[in-house]
C-alpha positions as CSV (number, residue, x, y, z in Angstrom):
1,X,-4.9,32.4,20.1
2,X,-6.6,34.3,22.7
3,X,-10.5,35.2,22.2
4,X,-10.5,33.8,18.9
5,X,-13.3,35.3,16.0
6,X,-15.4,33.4,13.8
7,X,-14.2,32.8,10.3
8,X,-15.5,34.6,7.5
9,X,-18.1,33.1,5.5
10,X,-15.6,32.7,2.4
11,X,-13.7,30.9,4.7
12,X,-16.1,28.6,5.7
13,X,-17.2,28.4,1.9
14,X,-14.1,27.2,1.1
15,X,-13.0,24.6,4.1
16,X,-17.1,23.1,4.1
17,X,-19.7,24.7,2.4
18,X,-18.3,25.0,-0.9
19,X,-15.5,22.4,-0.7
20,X,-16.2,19.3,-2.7
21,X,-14.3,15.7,-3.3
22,X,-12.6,15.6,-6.8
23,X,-11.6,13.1,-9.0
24,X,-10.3,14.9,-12.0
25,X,-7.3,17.1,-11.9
26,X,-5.2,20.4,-13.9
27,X,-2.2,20.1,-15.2
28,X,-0.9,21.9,-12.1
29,X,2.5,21.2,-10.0
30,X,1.9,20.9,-6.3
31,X,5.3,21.6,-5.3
32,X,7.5,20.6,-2.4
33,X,7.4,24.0,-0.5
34,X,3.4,23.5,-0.1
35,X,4.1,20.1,1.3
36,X,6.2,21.2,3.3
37,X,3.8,24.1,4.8
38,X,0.5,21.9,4.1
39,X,2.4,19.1,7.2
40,X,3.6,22.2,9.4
41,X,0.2,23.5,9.6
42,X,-1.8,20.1,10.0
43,X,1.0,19.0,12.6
44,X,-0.8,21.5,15.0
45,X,-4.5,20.0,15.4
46,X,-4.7,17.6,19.1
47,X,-3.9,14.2,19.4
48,X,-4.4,12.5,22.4
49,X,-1.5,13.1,24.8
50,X,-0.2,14.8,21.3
51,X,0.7,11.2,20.6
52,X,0.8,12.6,16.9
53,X,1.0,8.4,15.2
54,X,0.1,10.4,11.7
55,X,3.0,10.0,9.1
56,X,2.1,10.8,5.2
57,X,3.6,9.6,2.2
58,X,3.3,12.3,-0.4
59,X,3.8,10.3,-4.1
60,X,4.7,12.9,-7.0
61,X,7.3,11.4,-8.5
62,X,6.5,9.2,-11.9
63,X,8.4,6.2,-10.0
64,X,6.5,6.6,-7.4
65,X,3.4,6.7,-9.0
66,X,4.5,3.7,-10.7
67,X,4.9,1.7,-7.4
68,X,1.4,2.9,-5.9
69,X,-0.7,2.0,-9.2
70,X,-0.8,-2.0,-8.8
71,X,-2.0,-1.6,-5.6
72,X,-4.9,1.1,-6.5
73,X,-8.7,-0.2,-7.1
74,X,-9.4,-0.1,-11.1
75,X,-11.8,3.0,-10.7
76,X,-8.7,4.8,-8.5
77,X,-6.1,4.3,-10.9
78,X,-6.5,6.9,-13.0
79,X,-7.7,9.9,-11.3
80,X,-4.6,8.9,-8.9
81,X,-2.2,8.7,-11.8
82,X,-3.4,11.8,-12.9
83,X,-3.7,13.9,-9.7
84,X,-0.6,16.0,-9.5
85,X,0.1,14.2,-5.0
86,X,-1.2,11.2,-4.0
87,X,-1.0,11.1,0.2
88,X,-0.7,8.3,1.6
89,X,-1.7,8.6,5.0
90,X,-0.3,6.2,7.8
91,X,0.0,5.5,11.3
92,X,3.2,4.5,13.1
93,X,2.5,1.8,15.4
94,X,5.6,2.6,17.5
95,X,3.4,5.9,18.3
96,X,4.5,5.7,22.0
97,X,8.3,5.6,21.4
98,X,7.9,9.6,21.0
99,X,6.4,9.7,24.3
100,X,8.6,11.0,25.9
101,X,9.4,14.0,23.9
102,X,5.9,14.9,22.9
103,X,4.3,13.9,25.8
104,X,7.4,14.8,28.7
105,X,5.8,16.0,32.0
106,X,4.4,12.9,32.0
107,X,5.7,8.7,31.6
108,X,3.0,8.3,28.6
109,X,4.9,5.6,27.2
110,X,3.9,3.2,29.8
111,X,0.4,3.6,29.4
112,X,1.0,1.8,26.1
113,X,4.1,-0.6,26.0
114,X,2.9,-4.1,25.6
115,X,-0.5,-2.9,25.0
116,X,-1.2,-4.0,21.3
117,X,-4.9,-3.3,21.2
118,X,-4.7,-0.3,22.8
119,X,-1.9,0.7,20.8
120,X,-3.7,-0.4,17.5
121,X,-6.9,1.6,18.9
122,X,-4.8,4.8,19.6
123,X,-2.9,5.0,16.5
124,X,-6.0,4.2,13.8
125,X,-8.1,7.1,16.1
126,X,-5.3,10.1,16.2
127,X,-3.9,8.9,13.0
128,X,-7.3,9.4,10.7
129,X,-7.6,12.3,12.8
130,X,-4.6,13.6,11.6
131,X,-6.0,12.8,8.1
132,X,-8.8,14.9,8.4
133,X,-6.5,17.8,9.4
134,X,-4.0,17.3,6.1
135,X,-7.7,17.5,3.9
136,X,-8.7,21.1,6.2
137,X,-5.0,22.3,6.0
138,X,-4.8,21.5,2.5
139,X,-8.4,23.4,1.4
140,X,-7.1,26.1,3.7
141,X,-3.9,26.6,1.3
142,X,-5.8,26.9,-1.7
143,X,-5.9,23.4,-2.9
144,X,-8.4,20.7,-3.7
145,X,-8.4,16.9,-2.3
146,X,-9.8,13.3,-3.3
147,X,-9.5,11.1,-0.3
148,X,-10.5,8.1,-0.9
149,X,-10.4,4.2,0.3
150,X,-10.3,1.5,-3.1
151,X,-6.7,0.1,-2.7
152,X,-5.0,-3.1,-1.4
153,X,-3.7,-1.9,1.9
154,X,-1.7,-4.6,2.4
155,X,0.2,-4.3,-0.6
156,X,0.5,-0.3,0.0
157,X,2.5,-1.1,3.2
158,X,4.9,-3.9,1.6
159,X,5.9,-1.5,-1.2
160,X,6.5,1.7,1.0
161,X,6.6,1.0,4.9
162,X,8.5,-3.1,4.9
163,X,10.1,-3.2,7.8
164,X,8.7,-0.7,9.5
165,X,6.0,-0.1,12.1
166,X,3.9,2.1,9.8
167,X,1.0,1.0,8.6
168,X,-1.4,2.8,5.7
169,X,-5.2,3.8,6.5
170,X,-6.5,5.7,3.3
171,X,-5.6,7.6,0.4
172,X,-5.7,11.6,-0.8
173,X,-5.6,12.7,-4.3
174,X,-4.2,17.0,-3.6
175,X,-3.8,19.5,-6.5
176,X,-6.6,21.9,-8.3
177,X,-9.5,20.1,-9.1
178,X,-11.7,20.5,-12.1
179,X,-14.7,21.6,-11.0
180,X,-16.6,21.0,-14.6
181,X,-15.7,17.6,-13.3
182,X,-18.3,17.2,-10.1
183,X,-21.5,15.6,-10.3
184,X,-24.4,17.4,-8.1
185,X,-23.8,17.0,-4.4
186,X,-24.8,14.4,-2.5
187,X,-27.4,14.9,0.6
188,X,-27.0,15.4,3.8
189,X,-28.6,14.5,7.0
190,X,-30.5,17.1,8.8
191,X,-29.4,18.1,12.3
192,X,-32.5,16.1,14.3
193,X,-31.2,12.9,11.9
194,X,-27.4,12.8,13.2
195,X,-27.0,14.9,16.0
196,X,-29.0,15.3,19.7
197,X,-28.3,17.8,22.3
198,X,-28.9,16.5,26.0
């Protein structure tokens, strides 16, 4: 987009300013046809080299809620149970093996075959990068979201990704939020506390 305008401040309202973390849900479907669109729009923020390591999990189903709750902290459990998507989102350590479709004019894949820690690096970075997209994307199509850490990692990958080169990094609660729910919001730093211009 050419020349592009600053949002409105309902917009803003509702990506940041207003936007909140929930923890208790509606009795309201999240269907597939917003997953669907929520991925297609989130697929589009930058990755370095558009390396894109990012893959989500999206558990609705009762069985598949039943396979994500032994590995959810006690004070997760329920508000995940009861959220109407839990996302998990992931990180495909075999990032670079798209290389050379996402990244073509150029051999990207070499600057990461047999390069574990670079490979690790790159994938955790663009990956929870790509998290923070699907939480924008998703406030952007009307819903609300709970991201949250508070699980057993390890156990998240053997019951979903064994025997694959995916690997989980955190967790987010989507649906419509209750917001009688929400305690008062936290602080914030001030700008001369976490930022500097030089």
């Amino acid at each position: 987009m050419a020349n592009p305008t600053p949002l409105t401040q309902d917009a803003l309202d509702q990506l940041f300013l207003e936007a909140r973390t929930f923890n208790a849900w509606h009795d309201k479907d999240v269907g597939e046809d917003q997953l669907r669109r929520l991925v297609e729009i989130l697929k589009m923020g930058p990755t370095s080299a558009n390396c894109s390591p990012a893959r989500f999990y999206f558990i609705r189903s009762p069985e598949a809620k039943a396979r994500l709750k032994p590995h959810l902290s006690a004070g997760n459990a329920d508000k995940t149970m009861q959220a109407p998507v839990c996302a998990i989102i992931a990180h495909d350590m075999e990032f670079h093996e798209h290389l050379p479709k996402l990244f073509p004019h150029t051999d990207a894949r070499s600057w990461f075959a047999g390069k574990p820690a670079k490979i690790e690096e790159t994938a955790f970075r663009n990956g929870t990068l790509q998290g923070g997209y699907l939480i924008l994307a998703a406030r952007a199509l009307g819903l609300d979201c709970g991201p949250m850490s508070g699980f057993d990692n390890a156990g998240v990958d053997r019951e979903f990704f064994s025997g694959t080169s995916i690997r989980s990094n955190f967790l987010c609660n989507i649906g419509y939020g209750k917001p009688e729910s929400l305690r008062p919001r936290g602080p914030r730093f001030t700008f001369e506390e976490m930022a500097a211009i030089l």
